[in-house]
N, C-alpha and C positions, 0 to 999 in steps of 0.2 A: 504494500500500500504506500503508494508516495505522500510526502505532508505536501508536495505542492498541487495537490488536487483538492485539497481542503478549500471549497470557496472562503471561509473566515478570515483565513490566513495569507492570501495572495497580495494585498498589499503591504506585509512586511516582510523586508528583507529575509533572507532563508537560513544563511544561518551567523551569529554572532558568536566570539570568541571571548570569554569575560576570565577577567585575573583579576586576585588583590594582592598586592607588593607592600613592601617596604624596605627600603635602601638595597634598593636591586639592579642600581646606576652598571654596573659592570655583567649583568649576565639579562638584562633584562633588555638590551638588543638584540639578540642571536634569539633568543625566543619569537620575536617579536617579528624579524625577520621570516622565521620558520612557517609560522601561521600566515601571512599577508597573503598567497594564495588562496589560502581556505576560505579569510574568511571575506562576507560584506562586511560586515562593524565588529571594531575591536573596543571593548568595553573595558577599562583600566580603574582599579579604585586602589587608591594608594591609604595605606592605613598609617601615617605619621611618618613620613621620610625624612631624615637627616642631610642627604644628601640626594646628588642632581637627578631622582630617581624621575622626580614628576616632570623635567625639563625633556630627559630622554620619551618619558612616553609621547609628550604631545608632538614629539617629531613624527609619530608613527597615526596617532589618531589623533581627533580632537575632542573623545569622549573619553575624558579622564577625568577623576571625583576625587574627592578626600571625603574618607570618614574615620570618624571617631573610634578609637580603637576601645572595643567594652570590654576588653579578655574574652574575645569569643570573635574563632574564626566563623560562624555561624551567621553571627549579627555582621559579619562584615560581607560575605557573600553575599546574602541577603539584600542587604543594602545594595552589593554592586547589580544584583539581578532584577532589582526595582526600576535600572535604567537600561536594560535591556528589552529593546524590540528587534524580536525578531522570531522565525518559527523554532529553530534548535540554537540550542547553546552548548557549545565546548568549552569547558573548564581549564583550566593550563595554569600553570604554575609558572613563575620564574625560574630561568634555569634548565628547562623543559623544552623540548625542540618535537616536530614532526618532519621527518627525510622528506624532499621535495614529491618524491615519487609518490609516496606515500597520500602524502595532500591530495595531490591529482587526483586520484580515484576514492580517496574519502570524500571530496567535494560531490564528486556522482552519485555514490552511495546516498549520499543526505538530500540532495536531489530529486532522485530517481527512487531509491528503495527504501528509505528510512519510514521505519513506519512508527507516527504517533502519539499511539499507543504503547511504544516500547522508548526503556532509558537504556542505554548503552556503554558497557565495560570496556575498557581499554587495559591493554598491558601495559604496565612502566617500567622499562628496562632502567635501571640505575648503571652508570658506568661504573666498569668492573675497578676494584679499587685494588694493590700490588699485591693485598697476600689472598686473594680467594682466587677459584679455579673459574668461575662463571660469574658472570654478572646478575644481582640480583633483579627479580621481578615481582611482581604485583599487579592483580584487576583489579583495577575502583571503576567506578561510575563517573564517565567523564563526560560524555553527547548525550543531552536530555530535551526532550521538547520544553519548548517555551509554554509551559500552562499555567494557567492562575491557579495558585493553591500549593505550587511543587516549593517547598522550602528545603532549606538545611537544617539541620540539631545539633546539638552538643557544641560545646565551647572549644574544642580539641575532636580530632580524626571524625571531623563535620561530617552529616551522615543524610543522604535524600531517602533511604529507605522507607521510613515511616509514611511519610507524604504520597510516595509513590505506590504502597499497599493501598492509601486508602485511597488513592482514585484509579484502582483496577489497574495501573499500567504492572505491564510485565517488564522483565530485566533478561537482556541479552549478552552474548557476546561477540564484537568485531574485532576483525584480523588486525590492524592499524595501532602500530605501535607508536607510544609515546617515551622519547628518550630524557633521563632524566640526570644532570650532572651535579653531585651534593658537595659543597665546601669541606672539605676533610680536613683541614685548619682543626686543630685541637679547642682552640678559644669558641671558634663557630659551632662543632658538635656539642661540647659542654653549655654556651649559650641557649640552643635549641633544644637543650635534654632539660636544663632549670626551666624555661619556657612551659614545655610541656608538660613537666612535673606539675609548677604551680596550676594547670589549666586542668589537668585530669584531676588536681584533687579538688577542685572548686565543682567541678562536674560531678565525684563523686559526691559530695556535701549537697548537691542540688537535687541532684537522680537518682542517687542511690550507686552502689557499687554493683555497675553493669560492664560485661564482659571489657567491651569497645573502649571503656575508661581505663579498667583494668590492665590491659594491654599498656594502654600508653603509657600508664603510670610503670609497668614492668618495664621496657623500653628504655623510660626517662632513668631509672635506679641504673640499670644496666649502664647505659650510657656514664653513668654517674661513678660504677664500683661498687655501688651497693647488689651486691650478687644474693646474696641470703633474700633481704627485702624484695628485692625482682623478684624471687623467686615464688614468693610468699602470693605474690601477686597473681602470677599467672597461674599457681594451683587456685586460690578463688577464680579468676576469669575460668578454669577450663568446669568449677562447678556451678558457672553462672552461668553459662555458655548454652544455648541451644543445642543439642545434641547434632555431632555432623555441619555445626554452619562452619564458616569462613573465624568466623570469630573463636569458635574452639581449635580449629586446627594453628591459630596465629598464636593461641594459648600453651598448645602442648611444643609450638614450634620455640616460642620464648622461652618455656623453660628447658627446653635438654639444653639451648644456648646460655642460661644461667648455671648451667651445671658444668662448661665447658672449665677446662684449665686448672684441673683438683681433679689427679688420678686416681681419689677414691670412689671419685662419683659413678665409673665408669658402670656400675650394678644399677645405680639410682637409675640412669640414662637410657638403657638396658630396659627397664620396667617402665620407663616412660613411653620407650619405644612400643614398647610391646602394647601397651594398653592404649 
């Protein structure tokens, strides 16, 4: 089913590219670049930049916004999705590139096949960093039709799932990969790991201590050295977890990695496996 058969729809652009930055002056052209095929409108909302982040974007669009930064990536999406028209939105990160080829026949896809009715998974290859064998990856939900009601959640690892049950869309998966490059700077991961700490535990104090927070907050420790605490974390997440989701298997996968590097563990790891 194509969206551009929808009479509603035909007078806004097809499909819009939306990001929210901050001090992303150095990696947030190559991105920016990447997409200008894909998209009609690039939607930019900067959440307090320091630096020339919001000068670089209006070189590329002229729909760039500032908001309020409330500890929540959620409210800020949100915000940026508020000045979005258009029928699909692709999500994109700083940092985050799509291969030219790639574009090309994603732009068809959304054209031509994308139907509606469904939100859209993307892989995120992260560049492979000197001591792993392969580069890691991940599906999130990144191409979603533009409909009244489709929100994000959570303060931390923002979430469209809820929104998107409750107005019947289903969840897919497309081939089109997204390339992801993360600052391996010691200073920069320890920043992003306190960051996420203080947001997962605000989320747990708010919602309760659910899987998706859990995670993060495991994550953040790890990140941090706190290996016992991470650890502690992701057995709650794997007993909070929905049995078989995404969120349990990122549960059991955090902790054999909290277990790594303590040759006693290797039994513990063993039983983790197993079970």
């Amino acid at each position: 089913m194509s969206s551009s058969n929808d009479p509603s729809a035909i007078q806004l652009p097809c499909l819009a590219v939306a990001m929210i930055v901050r001090n992303a002056e150095k990696t947030l052209p190559a991105t920016l670049e990447s997409i200008r095929p894909l998209a009609d409108i690039i939607v930019v909302a900067d959440t307090g930049s320091t630096d020339s982040t919001i000068e670089v974007a209006k070189k590329y669009t002229p729909n760039v916004i500032s908001v309020d930064w409330q500890q929540s990536f959620s409210a800020a999406r949100n915000t940026c999705l508020d000045k979005v028209r258009s029928q699909w939105v692709l999500w994109i990160d700083t940092g985050e590139s799509i291969a030219s080829e790639d574009a090309s026949s994603m732009r068809q896809f959304v054209e031509l096949q994308a139907d509606p009715q469904t939100a859209y998974r993307m892989m995120i290859r992260e560049k492979r960093s000197p001591n792993t064998i392969m580069p890691e990856q991940v599906a999130r939900i990144r191409l979603v039709p533009n409909q009244p009601g489709i929100r994000f959640s959570g303060r931390v690892r923002e979430d469209l799932t809820p929104t998107l049950e409750a107005r019947g869309l289903s969840v897919d998966t497309i081939p089109w990969r997204i390339h992801r490059t993360v600052d391996q700077k010691a200073a920069a991961l320890l920043n992003r790991a306190r960051r996420d700490l203080e947001l997962a535990e605000l989320e747990i104090q708010e919602r309760g201590a659910h899987a998706r927070a859990l995670n993060c907050l495991g994550e953040a420790l790890q990140a941090l050295d706190e290996h016992a605490r991470a650890g502690e974390c992701f057995r709650q997440a794997i007993k909070n977890a929905a049995r078989g989701s995404v969120d349990m298997l990122e549960s059991y996968y955090g902790l054999l990695t909290s277990l790594d590097g303590d040759p006693r563990s290797i039994e513990a790891q063993l039983a983790v496996c197993l079970d």
